[in-house]
Structure formats: C-alpha cells, structure tokens
C-alpha positions, 0 to 999 in steps of 0.5 A: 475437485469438480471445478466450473471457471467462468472468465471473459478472458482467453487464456485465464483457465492457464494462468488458474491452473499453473496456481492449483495443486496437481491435483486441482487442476484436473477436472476443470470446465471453463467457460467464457461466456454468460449463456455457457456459464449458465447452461452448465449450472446444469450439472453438479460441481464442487466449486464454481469460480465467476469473474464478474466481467461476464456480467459487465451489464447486470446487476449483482441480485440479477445473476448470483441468487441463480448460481446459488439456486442451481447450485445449492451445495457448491463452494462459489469465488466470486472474483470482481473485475478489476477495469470496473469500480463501482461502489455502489456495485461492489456493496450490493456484490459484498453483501449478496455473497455473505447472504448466500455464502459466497467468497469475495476476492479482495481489489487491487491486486496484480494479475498474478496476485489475483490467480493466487488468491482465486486458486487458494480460495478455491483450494480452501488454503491461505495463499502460499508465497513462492520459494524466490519471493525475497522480502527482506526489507520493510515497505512503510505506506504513508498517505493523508486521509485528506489532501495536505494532512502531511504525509510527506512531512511524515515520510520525510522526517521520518527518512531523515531521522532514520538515515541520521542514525546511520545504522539502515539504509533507508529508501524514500519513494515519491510515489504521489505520481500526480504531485509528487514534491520530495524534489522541491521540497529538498531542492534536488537538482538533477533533474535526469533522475526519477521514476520516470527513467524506470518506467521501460524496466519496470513495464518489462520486469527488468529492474535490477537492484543497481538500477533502482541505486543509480535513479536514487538521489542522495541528500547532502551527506547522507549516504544512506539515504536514496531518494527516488523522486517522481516523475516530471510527467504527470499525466503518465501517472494512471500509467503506472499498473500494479504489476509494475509497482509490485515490481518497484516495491520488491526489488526496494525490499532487496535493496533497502533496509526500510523503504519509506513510500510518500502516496496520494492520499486517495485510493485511484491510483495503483502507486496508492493502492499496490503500496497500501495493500502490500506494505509491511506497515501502514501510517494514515496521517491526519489532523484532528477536524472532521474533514480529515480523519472523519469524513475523508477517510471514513467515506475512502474506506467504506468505498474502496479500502474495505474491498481491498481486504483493509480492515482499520486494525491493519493501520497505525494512525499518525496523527499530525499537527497536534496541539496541547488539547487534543486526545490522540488516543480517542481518535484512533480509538475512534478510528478503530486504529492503533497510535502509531505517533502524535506529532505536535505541530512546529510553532511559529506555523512551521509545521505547514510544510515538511521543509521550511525554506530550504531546510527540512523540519527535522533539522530545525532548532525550533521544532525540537518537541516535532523532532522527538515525535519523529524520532519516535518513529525511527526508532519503532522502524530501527526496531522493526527492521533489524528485528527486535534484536537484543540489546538493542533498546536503551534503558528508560530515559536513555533513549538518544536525543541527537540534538540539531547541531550533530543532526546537521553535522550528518548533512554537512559533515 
C-alpha cells in the first residue's frame, strides 16, 4: 500500500504504524507540514491520510477540493483535530467529505482510539480490539438532554434497585465532575474518598481493581453497591482526559457486574463524551417539554453527538417525571430512539430529587408506581449483565415486586 500520512505531530507516523498490519506499514511517506503535504499530492498513492491540525487556519472548501483534484482515484481519511471544536467547521468538514468521498474519523476518542480508527480506515477493516482488552461488565451512560432532567435519580434508583436484588455487583459512578451530587444526596460522609485520590493513577495508568474498591463507598448495608463519588475540586473537572477516563471505565468493567455512570448532560467534557461513546448502553433522560427532549438535545446532537460517530438508534430514551397524559412511545419515535422506560413522577412533587429528605425514592412507600418503573430497568440490566441466561425470566405476572419494608431491610438488615 502506497500511503502519504499528513500529521502536525512528531512521532504520529510511529504510533500509525504500530496499529498497520506488517504489510501496511511499508511504503509510508509522512509528512508534517502544509506545503510538504501539498507538494507531494504530486505523486500517485493509494491512501492519503490528513489530520486536519496542518490546516488550523483554513477553511475545509480551502484545502480538500485540492486533494481530490491532485488526487482523483486515491482513498482519503481525514482525521479532525481533536484540540479545536467547531461545529460550524466539523459540518462543512462532514459535508465536503460525502461530496468528494472522503472518510471522517468520528470525535471524542482517546489517542490511541484514534490511531486504531485512523489505521482500520486506511486498511479498509473494522477496528480489531487487542488480545487483553477485558470487557466483562457492563458500562451504563445516563445523562439529561437538559440540566436537571433527572439522570441521577436514574442512575441512583436504578443502582439502588440492582443492588437490592443482591444478585450483581453494581458500581455507580459520579462522573458530572463539574456537580457532582451522589455525595449529599445519599449523605456520604467520608470525605477522603473519591475520584479525586484516583487522579495520580489514573494520569499513569496505574489503576488497579483494589484501588478503584478502596475509594468506593458503600451505603447502609448494601455490600454490593460501590459508590465512587466526585471530586470536591471542581475546577479540576476539564483535567480529566479521555485517556484516563478510558482507564477508569475498563477497570470498572473488571470489577463490576454493571457499572452505572451519572454524567453532565452536556457533551464538553471528556467524563461526558469517553463514557457515551464507550458505553455498553446508553440511557438519555428527559421530560416531555420542548426545552428538553426537543431543543436541547436535538441542537447537542446535531452539534456534537453526531460527530462522535452517535446516531439516535445507539440510544434508549428514559423519559422521567411522566404524568398519565403522555405519549412516551411518540417521543422516542420522534426521537428516532427506542423506549427504554417512562418513569411516572412520585406525587406530592417527590419526584424533583433522587432522594427526598435523606432517603432515596426507591425505598419511599409513596412512590410505589416510580419504584416499579426502576425495577423495570434492574431488571433489563440483570438480564444484560448475566447474559440472557435461561431460566432466569419469571413467567407473566410473577415478576417480583419487593415491597418497601424488605427494600429498607436491605439497607438496614
């Protein structure tokens, strides 16, 4: 293969080559300047591969047509530059490729994520995971298409749920690093524990499995719930880069049956971004009101999601705080998503918070209709998690129904 590489970084013609095939990684010409790359369109090759960082200064119609020109029957990658966002930019980038037939690597990867991408597509081949790459738990993204939607009471409950079942280990992380709640909400106290004590590993890849168990938090009595809270420095939040974050979802997978993942509902942040793309199952919380599930997050995705290689059918809708009147079903069909739960609202206003004075909605006798909808989730979760194994589904109408008083003996013993 006759490959011309076109990267502003020193050293990004190695990290290519360790992701080609034996045979992809002869014949490459890399080069790390405009003028360099443009001179050498010159000649014939079979793939041209371009970050767009040797063009920080122009614009996409300025610099692609002339690729294409020069280069008529090449393959061409195009990888986007990760340090600069701008949508209006990434459209016109997206769009100038479908014309001339040029192939867009998705955003928000990690570094490495990137080179695997960059050399599948150049390859032509889907992108191959390495031999110890473990993924045995579950990593479930809830986030709000508009602040305060009620992701977290999601992922809460919905922890909650699952570890009162007693049958998974289930981790929930607070990964909305900018407001992170979990802590006050449940009233965890201790106060030397959370994500923040991770950071030094997390920077080094050193994290081990009894690490991420040792700055966990358990609540009340159950054991099998591990609470890993967010950091109390909030001005470190855009510290977090997507390779650590890849760091914290893998070795959550290999300690965690499921892995719950409360997030910031909006996509500038790697926490928010690494954990969508990488989950194994995606929850979008809103309310039925244009401000949510219509404006908010339909201008999110057209802006950013869809750049990340996200399309509406990777995503189940949990539509929150539903009252009698609504048509869940023609949201997410609106939404071009699939149902993953309406969630009725707790009455008497309840439902505003994922714990009401102290004590956590799940386990409130007056939210009985808001309990069984997070029992629904558990459920598809328990189902997911150990594998769709026979005999595990109860018969119509049997499925359990814990009632409050045994949900609180789980906390309480």
């Amino acid at each position: 293969m006759n490959l011309l590489f076109a990267h502003p970084r020193a050293g990004a013609a190695d990290l290519l080559g360790a992701q080609l095939s034996r045979t992809g990684s002869d014949g490459i010409v890399t080069v790390q300047h405009r003028d360099r790359l443009l001179a050498r369109l010159e000649e014939t090759f079979d793939v041209i591969a371009v970050h767009t960082g040797l063009f920080y200064d122009s614009y996409p119609w300025d610099w692609m047509p002339e690729i294409r020109r020069k280069q008529p029957h090449a393959r061409v990658v195009v990888a986007p530059d990760e340090a600069v966002y701008d949508s209006f930019m990434l459209e016109a980038l997206t769009r100038l490729a479908e014309t001339l037939g040029f192939t867009v690597l998705p955003l928000g990867g990690t570094e490495q994520e990137t080179f695997e991408a960059l050399a599948a597509s150049v390859e032509g081949r889907s992108v191959r995971r390495s031999a110890g790459d473990k993924r045995s738990g579950i990593v479930v993204a809830v986030w709000s298409a508009s602040s305060k939607d009620g992701a977290t009471t999601v992922a809460v409950n919905t922890a909650l749920a699952l570890a009162s079942a007693n049958r998974l280990r289930v981790g929930l992380i607070d990964a909305n690093l900018r407001n992170p709640e979990i802590r006050s909400q449940l009233n965890l106290t201790e106060t030397d524990r959370s994500q923040f004590k991770l950071r030094p590993k997390l920077q080094t890849h050193t994290l081990q499995p009894e690490d991420l168990l040792d700055s966990c938090m358990t609540y009340r009595k159950m054991t099998g719930l591990h609470i890993l809270t967010g950091s109390p420095r909030r001005d470190t939040a855009l510290d977090m880069t997507p390779e650590m974050m890849e760091h914290l979802l893998q070795t959550a997978r290999s300690v965690f049956d499921v892995t719950l993942v409360d997030l910031n509902a909006y996509p500038d942040n790697a926490a928010t971004v690494c954990t969508v793309r990488g989950a194994d199952i995606r929850w979008l919380v809103a309310q039925n009101n244009y401000a949510s599930y219509r404006t908010s997050w339909r201008e999110w995705f057209d802006c950013y999601w869809k750049y990340c290689g996200l399309t509406p059918y990777d995503i189940s809708l949990i539509l929150n705080r539903a009252s009698s009147d609504d048509k869940p079903e023609r949201i997410a069909d609106a939404l071009q998503m699939s149902l993953g739960a309406s969630i009725p609202n707790a009455s008497g206003g309840l439902g505003m918070k994922a714990v009401h004075e102290g004590v956590p909605l799940y386990l409130m006798p007056k939210a009985e209709p808001f309990t069984e909808a997070i029992d629904g989730l558990a459920a598809l979760l328990t189902k997911r998690a150990e594998g769709d194994v026979p005999g595990m589904e109860l018969a119509p109408g049997q499925r359990r129904k814990p009632g409050w008083i045994s949900r609180l003996s789980a906390l309480f013993g």
